[in-house]
C-alpha positions in Angstrom: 0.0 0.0 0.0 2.7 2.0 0.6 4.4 1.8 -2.6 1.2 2.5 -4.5 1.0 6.5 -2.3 4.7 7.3 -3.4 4.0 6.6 -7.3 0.1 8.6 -6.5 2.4 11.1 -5.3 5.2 11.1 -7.5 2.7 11.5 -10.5 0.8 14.3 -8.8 4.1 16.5 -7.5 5.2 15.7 -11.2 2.2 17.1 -12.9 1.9 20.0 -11.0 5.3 20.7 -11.5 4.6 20.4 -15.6 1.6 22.8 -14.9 3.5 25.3 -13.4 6.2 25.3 -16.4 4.0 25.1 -18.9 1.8 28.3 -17.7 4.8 30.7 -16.5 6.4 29.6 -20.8 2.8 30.8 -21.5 3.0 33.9 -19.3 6.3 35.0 -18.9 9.3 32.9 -20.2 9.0 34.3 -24.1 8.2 37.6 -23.6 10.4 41.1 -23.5 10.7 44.1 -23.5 10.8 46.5 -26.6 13.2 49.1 -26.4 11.4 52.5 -27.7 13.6 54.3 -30.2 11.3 56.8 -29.8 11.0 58.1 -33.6 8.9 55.1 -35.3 7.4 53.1 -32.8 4.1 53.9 -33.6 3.7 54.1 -37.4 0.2 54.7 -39.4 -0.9 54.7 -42.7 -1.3 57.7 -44.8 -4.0 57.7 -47.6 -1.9 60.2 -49.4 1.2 58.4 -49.8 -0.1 54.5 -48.7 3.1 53.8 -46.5 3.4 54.1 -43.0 4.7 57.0 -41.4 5.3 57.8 -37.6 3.0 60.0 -35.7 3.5 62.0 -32.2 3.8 59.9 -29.3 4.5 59.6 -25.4 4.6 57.0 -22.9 5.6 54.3 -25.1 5.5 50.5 -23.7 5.7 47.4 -25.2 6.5 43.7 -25.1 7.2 40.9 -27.8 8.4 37.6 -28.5 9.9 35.4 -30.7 8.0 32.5 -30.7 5.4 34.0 -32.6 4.7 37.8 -34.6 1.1 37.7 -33.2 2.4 38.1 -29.6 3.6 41.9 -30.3 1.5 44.6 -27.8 2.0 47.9 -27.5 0.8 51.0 -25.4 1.0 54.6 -25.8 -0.4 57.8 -25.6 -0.6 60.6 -28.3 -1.9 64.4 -28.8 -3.4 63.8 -31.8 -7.4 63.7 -32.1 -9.4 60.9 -33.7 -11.0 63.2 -35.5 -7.9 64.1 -37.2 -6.3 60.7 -37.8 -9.3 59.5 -39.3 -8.9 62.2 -41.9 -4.9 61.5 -42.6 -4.7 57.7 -42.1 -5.9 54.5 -43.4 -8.6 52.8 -41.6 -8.5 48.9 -40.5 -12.5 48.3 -40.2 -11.8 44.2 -39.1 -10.0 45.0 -36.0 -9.4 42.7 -33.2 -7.2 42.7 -30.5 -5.7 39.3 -29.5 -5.4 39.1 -25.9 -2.0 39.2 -24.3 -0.4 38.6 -21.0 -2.5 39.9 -17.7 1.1 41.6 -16.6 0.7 43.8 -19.5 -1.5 45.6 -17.5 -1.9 49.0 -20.1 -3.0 46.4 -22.8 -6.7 45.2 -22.2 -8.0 43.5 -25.4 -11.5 42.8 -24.2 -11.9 46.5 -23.4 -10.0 47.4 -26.6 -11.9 45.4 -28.3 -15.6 46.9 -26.9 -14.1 50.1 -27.6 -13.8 49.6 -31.3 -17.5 47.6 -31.4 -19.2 50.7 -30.4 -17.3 53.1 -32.1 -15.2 54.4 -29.1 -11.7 54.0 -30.5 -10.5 53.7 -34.0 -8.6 51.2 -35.7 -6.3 52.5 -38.4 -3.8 49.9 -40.9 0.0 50.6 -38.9 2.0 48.5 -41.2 0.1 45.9 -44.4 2.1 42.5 -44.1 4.6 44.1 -41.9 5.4 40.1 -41.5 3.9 38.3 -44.4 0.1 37.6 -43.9 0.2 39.8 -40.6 -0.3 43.4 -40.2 0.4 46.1 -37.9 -3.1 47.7 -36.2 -3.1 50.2 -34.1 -6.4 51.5 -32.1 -6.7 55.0 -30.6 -9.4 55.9 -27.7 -10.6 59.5 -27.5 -8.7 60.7 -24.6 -5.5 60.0 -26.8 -4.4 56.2 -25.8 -3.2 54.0 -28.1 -2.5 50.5 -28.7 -0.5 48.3 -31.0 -0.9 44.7 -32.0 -0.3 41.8 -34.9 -3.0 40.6 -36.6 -3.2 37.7 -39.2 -4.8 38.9 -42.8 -6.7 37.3 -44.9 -3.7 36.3 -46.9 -1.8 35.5 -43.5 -5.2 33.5 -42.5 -5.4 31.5 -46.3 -1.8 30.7 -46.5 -0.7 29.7 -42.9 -3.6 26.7 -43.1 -2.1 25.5 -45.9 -4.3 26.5 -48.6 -3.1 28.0 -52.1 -2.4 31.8 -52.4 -5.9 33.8 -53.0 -5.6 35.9 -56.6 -5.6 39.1 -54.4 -2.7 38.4 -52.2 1.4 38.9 -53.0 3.2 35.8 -53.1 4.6 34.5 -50.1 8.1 33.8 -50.1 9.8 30.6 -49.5 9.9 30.3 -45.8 6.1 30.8 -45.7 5.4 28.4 -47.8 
């Protein structure tokens, strides 16, 4: 009887050790810091000349890892009034904010994400495939903060399952496919 407890055991302590590495590599272990340069961390795009271009900024935070280009988050604040951008930059009407780490505490994306349903903030394009088949969003609430994630296009969405390259899409290259 005894030596039936110490394998119950062992197999429990074991899991729950497993559990606890597998949620802090979720959580923590792949994430970092990105360093602001603070010229082009927060680009948008212009309808006048299609690219992205930086705009005025402050209080700049953000995280990423490399295990994957969707993980990117950014927070920030700027001067700049909706009102304004939405006249200047490209809109991104399918916006949604992936969720991210609960430590990244400025970056909410169920509260981003109500914000753009009812009209609160704006989306606007930040970068078209800045990684084929993603794209760089960023959202902007009235009172001037921002936020910037990855999000997978439809290109990104068509070619990552596998499927052939849709007629309206660039070509991936080589190590996408």
């Amino acid at each position: 009887m005894r030596i039936g407890q110490l394998i119950v055991g062992g197999i429990a302590v074991t899991a729950l050790a497993a559990g606890a590495l597998l949620y802090y590599q979720q959580v923590y272990a792949y994430y970092g810091p990105v360093e602001a340069k603070g010229t082009d961390d927060v680009m948008v795009t212009t309808f006048a000349s299609n690219q992205p271009e930086g705009i005025l900024y402050d209080d700049f935070k953000a995280i990423d890892a490399d295990s994957s280009p969707l993980r990117y988050r950014a927070c920030f604040h700027t001067p700049m009034s909706q009102a304004m951008m939405t006249e200047t930059y490209v809109d991104y009407p399918k916006a949604e904010p992936l969720v991210g780490p609960g430590w990244f505490d400025c970056f909410d994306a169920t509260a981003i994400g109500n914000a753009l349903e009812t009209g609160e903030a704006v989306a606007f394009l930040g970068q078209r495939d800045f990684i084929y088949g993603i794209d760089r969003v960023v959202a902007v609430l009235p009172d001037g903060r921002g936020f910037v994630w990855h999000q997978m296009n439809h290109c990104g969405e068509v070619v990552y399952d596998g499927d052939p390259v849709p007629e309206d899409c660039p070509e991936p290259p080589k190590s996408v496919k």
